[in-house]
PDB file as gemmi writes it, atoms N, CA and C in Angstrom:
CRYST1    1.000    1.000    1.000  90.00  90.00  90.00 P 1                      
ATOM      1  N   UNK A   1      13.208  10.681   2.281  1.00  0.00           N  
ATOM      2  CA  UNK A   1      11.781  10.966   2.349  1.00  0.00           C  
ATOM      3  C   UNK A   1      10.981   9.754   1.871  1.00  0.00           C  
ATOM      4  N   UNK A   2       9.893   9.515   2.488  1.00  0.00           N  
ATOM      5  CA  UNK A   2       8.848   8.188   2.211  1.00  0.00           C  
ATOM      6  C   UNK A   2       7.697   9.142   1.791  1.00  0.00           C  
ATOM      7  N   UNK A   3       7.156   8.571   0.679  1.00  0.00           N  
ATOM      8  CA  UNK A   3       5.857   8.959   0.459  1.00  0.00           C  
ATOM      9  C   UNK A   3       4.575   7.712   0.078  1.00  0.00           C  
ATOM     10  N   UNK A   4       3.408   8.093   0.303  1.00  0.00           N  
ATOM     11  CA  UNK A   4       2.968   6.620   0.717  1.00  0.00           C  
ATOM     12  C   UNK A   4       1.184   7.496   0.064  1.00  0.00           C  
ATOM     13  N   UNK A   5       0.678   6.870  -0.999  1.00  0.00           N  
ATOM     14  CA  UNK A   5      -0.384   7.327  -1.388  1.00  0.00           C  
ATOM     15  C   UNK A   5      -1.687   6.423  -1.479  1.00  0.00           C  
ATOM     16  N   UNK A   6      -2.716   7.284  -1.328  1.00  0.00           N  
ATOM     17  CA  UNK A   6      -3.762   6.632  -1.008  1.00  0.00           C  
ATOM     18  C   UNK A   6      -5.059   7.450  -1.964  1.00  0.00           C  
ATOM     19  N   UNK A   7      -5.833   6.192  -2.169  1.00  0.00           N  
ATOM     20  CA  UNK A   7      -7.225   6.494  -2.840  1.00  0.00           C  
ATOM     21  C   UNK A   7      -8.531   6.763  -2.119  1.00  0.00           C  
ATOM     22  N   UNK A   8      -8.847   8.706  -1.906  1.00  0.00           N  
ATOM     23  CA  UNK A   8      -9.987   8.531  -0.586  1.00  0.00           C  
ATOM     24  C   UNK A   8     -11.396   8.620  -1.741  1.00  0.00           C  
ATOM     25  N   UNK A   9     -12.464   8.152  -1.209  1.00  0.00           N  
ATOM     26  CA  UNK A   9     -13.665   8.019  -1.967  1.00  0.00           C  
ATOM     27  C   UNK A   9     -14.606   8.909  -0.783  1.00  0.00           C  
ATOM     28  N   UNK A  10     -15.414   9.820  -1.455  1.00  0.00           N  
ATOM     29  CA  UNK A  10     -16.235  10.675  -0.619  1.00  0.00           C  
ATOM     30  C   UNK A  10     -16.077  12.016  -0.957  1.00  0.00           C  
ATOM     31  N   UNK A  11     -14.980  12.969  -1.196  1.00  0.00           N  
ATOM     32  CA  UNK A  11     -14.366  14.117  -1.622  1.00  0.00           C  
ATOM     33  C   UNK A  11     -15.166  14.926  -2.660  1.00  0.00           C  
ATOM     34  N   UNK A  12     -15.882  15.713  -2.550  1.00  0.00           N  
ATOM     35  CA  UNK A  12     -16.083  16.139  -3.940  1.00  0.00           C  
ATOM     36  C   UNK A  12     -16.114  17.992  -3.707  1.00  0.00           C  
ATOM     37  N   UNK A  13     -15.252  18.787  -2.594  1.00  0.00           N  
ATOM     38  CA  UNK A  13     -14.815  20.150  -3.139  1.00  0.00           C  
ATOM     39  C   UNK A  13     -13.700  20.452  -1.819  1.00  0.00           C  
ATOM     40  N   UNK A  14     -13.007  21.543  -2.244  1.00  0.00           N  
ATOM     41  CA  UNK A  14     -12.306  21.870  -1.361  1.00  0.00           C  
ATOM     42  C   UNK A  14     -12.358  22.050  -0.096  1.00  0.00           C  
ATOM     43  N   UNK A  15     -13.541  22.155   0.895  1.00  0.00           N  
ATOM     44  CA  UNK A  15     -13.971  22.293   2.202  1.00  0.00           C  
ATOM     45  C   UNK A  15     -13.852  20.416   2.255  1.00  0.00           C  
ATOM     46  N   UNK A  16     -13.684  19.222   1.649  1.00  0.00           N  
ATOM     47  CA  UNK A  16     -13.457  17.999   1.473  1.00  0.00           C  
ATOM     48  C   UNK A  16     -11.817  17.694   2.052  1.00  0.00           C  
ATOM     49  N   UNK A  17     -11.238  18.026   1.098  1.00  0.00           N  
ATOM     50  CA  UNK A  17      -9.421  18.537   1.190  1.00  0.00           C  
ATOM     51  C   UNK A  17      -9.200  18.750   2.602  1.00  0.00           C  
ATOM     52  N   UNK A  18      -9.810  20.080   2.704  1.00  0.00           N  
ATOM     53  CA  UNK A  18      -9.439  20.328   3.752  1.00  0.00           C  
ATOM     54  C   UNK A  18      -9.287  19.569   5.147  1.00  0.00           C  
ATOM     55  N   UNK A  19     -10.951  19.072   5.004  1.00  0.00           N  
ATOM     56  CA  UNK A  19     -11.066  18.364   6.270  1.00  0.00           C  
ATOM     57  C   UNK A  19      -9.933  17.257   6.586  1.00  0.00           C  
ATOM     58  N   UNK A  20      -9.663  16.381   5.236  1.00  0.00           N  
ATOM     59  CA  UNK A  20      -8.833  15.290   5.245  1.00  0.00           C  
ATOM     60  C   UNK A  20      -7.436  16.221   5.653  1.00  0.00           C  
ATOM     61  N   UNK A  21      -7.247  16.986   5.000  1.00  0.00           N  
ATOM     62  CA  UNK A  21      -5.422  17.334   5.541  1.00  0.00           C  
ATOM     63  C   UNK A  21      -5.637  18.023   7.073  1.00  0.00           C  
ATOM     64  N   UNK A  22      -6.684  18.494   7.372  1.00  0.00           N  
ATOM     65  CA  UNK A  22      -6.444  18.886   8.927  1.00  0.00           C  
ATOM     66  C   UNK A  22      -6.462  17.144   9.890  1.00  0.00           C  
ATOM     67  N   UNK A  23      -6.990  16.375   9.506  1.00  0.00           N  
ATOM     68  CA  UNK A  23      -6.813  15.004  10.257  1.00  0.00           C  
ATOM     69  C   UNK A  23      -5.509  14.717  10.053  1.00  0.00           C  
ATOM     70  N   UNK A  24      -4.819  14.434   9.157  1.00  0.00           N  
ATOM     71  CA  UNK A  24      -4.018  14.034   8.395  1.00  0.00           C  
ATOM     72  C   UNK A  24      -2.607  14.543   8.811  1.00  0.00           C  
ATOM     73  N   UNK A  25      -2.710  15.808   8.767  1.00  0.00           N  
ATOM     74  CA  UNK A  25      -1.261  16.763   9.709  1.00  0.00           C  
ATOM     75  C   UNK A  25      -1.520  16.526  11.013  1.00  0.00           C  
ATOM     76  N   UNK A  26      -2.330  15.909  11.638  1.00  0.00           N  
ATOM     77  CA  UNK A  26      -2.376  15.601  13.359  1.00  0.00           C  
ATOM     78  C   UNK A  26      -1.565  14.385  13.244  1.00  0.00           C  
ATOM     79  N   UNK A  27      -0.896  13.474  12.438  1.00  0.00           N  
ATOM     80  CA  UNK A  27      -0.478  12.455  12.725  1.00  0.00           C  
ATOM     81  C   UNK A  27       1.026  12.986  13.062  1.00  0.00           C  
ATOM     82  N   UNK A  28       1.927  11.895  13.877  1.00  0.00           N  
ATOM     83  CA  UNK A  28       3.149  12.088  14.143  1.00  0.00           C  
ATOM     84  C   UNK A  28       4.184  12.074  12.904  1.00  0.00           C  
ATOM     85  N   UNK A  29       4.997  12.682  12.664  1.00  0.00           N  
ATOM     86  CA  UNK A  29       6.185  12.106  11.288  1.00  0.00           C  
ATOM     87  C   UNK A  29       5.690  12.640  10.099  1.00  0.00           C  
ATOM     88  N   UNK A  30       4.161  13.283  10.126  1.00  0.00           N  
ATOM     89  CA  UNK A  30       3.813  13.682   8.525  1.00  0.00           C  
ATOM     90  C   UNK A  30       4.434  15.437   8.198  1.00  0.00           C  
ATOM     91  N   UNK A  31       5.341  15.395   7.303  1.00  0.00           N  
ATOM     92  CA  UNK A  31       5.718  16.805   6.406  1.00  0.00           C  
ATOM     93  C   UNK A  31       5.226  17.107   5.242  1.00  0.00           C  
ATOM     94  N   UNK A  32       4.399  16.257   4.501  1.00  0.00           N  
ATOM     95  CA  UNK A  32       3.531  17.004   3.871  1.00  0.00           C  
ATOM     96  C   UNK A  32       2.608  16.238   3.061  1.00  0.00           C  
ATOM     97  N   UNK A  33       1.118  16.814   2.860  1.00  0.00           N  
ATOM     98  CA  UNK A  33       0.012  16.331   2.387  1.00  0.00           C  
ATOM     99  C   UNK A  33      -0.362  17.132   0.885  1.00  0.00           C  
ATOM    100  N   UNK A  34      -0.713  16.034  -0.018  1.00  0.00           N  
ATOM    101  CA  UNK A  34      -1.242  16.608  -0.780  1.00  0.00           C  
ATOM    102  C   UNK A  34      -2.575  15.982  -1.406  1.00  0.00           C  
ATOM    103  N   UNK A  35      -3.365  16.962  -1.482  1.00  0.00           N  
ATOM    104  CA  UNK A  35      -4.690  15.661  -1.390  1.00  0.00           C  
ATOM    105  C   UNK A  35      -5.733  16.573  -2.822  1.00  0.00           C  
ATOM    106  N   UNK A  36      -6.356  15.877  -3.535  1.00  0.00           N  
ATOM    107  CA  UNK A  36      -7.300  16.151  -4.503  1.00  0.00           C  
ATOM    108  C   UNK A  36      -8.922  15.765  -4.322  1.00  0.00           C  
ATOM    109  N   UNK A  37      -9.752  16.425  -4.374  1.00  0.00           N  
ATOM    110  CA  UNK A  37     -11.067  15.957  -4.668  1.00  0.00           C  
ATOM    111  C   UNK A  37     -11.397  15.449  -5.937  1.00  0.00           C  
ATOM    112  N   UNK A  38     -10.624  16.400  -6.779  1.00  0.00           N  
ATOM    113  CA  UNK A  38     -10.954  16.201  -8.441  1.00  0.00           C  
ATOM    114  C   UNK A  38     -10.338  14.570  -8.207  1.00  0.00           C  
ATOM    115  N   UNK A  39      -9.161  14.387  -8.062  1.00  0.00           N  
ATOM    116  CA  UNK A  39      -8.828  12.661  -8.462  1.00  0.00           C  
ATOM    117  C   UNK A  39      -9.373  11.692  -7.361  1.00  0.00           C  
ATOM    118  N   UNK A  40      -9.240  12.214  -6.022  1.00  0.00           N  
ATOM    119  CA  UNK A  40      -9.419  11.382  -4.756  1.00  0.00           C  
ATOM    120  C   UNK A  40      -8.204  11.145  -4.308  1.00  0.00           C  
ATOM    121  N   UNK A  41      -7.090  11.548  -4.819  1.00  0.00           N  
ATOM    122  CA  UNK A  41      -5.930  11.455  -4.656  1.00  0.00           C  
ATOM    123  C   UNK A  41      -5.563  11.662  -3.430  1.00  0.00           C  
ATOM    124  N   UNK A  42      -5.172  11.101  -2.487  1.00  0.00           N  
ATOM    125  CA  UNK A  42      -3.835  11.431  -1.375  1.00  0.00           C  
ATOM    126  C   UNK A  42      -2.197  11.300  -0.891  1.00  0.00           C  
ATOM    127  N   UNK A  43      -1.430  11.869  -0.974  1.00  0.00           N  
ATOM    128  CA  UNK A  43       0.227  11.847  -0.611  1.00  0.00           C  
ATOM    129  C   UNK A  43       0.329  12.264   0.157  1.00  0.00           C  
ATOM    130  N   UNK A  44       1.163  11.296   1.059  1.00  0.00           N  
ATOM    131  CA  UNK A  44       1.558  11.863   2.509  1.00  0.00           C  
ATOM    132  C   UNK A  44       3.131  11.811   2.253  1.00  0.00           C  
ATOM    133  N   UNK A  45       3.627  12.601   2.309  1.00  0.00           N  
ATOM    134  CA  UNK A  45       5.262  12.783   2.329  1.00  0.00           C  
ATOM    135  C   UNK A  45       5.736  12.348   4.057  1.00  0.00           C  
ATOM    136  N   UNK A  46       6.496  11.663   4.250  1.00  0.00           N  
ATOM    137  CA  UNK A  46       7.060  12.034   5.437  1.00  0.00           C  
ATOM    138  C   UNK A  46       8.700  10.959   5.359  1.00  0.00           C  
ATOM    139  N   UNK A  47       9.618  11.395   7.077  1.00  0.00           N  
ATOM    140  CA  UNK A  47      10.615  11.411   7.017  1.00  0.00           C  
ATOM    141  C   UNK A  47      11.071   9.679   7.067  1.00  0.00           C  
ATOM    142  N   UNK A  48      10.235   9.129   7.783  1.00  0.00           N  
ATOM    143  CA  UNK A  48      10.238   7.692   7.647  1.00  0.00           C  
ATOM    144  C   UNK A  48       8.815   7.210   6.993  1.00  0.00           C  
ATOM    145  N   UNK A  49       8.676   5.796   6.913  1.00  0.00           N  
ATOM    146  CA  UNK A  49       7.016   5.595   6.215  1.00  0.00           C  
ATOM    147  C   UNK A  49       6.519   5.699   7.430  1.00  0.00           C  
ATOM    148  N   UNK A  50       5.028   6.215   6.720  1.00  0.00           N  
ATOM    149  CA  UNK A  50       4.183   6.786   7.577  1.00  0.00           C  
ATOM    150  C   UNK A  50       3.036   5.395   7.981  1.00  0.00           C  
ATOM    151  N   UNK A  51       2.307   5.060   9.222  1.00  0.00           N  
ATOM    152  CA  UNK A  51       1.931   4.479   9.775  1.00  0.00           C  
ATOM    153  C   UNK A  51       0.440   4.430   8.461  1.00  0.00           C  
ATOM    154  N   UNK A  52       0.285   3.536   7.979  1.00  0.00           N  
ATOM    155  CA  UNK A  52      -1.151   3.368   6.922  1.00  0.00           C  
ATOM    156  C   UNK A  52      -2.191   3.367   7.591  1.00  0.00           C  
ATOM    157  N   UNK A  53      -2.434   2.544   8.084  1.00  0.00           N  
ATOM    158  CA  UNK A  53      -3.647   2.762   9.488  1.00  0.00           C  
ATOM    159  C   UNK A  53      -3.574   3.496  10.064  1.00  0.00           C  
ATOM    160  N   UNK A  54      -2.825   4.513  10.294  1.00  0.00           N  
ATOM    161  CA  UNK A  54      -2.986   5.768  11.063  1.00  0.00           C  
ATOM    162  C   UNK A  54      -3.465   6.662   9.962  1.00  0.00           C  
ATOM    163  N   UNK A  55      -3.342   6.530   8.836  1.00  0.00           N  
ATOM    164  CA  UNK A  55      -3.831   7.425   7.914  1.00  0.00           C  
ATOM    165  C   UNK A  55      -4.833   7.441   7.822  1.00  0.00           C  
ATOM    166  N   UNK A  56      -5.707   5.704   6.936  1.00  0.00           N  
ATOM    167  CA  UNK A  56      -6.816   5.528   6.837  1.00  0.00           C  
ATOM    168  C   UNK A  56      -7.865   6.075   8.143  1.00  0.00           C  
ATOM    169  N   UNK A  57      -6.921   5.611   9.526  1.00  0.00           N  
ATOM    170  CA  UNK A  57      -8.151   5.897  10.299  1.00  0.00           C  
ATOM    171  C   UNK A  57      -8.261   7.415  10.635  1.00  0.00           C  
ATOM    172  N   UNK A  58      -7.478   8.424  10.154  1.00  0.00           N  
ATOM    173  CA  UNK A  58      -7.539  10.018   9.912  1.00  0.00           C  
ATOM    174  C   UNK A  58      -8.487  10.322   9.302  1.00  0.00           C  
ATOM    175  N   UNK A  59      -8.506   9.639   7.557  1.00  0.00           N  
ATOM    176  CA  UNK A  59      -9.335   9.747   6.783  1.00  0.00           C  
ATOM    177  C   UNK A  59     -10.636   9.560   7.499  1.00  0.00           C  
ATOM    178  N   UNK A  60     -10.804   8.225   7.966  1.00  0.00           N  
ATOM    179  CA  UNK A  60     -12.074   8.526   8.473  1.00  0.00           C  
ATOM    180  C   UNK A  60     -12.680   8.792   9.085  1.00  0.00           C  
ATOM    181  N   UNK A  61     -12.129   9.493  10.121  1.00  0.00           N  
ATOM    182  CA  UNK A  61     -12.383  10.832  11.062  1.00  0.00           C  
ATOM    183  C   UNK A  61     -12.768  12.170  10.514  1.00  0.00           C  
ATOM    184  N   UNK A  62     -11.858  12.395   9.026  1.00  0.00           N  
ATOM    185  CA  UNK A  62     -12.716  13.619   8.715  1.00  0.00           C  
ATOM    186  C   UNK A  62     -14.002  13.191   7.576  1.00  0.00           C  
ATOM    187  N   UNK A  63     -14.634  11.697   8.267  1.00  0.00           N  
ATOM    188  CA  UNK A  63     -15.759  11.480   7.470  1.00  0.00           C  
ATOM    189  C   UNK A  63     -15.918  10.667   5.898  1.00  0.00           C  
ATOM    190  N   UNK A  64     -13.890   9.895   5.291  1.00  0.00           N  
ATOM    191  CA  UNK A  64     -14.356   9.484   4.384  1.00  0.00           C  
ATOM    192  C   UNK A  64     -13.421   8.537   4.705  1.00  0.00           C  
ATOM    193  N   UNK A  65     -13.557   7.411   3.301  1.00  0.00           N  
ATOM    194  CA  UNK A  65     -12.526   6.135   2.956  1.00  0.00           C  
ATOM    195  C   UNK A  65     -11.498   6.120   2.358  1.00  0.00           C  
ATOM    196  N   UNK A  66     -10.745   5.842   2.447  1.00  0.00           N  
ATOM    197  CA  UNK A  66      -9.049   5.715   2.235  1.00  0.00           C  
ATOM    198  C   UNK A  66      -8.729   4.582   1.863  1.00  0.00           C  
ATOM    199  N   UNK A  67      -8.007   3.991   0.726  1.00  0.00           N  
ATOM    200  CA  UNK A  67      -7.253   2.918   0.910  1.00  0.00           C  
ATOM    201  C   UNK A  67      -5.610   3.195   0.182  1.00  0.00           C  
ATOM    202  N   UNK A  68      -4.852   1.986   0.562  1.00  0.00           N  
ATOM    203  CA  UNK A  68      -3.508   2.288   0.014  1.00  0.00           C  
ATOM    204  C   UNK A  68      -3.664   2.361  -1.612  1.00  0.00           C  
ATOM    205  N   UNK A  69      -3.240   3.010  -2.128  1.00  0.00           N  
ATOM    206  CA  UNK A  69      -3.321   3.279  -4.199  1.00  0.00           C  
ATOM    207  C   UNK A  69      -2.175   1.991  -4.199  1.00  0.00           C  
TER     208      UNK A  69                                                      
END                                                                             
């Protein structure tokens, strides 16, 4: 398992979360997300490493910024 975490800025309640993990599970190879508003926190678990730019540009589809932690 690869896990590959990232710092999103913008987040501040759970309808936030959400949006980011519904972008976020559309990517290919991802098994699991775990994402915080309280920290800004994001983990993407998956089976090989997961594409970073495919993340970030998820993130900012559901409207915020991402970078690698």
């Amino acid at each position: 398992m690869s896990t590959t975490e990232f710092q999103v800025t913008g987040m501040t309640c759970g309808h936030c979360e959400m949006s980011v993990r519904e972008e976020v599970q559309k990517l290919a190879g991802v098994d699991g997300i775990d994402v915080s508003a309280q920290t800004g926190r994001l983990v993407v678990t998956s089976a090989a490493p997961v594409d970073v730019d495919a993340v970030i540009a998820a993130v900012d589809e559901a409207g915020y910024r991402a970078v690698t932690a």
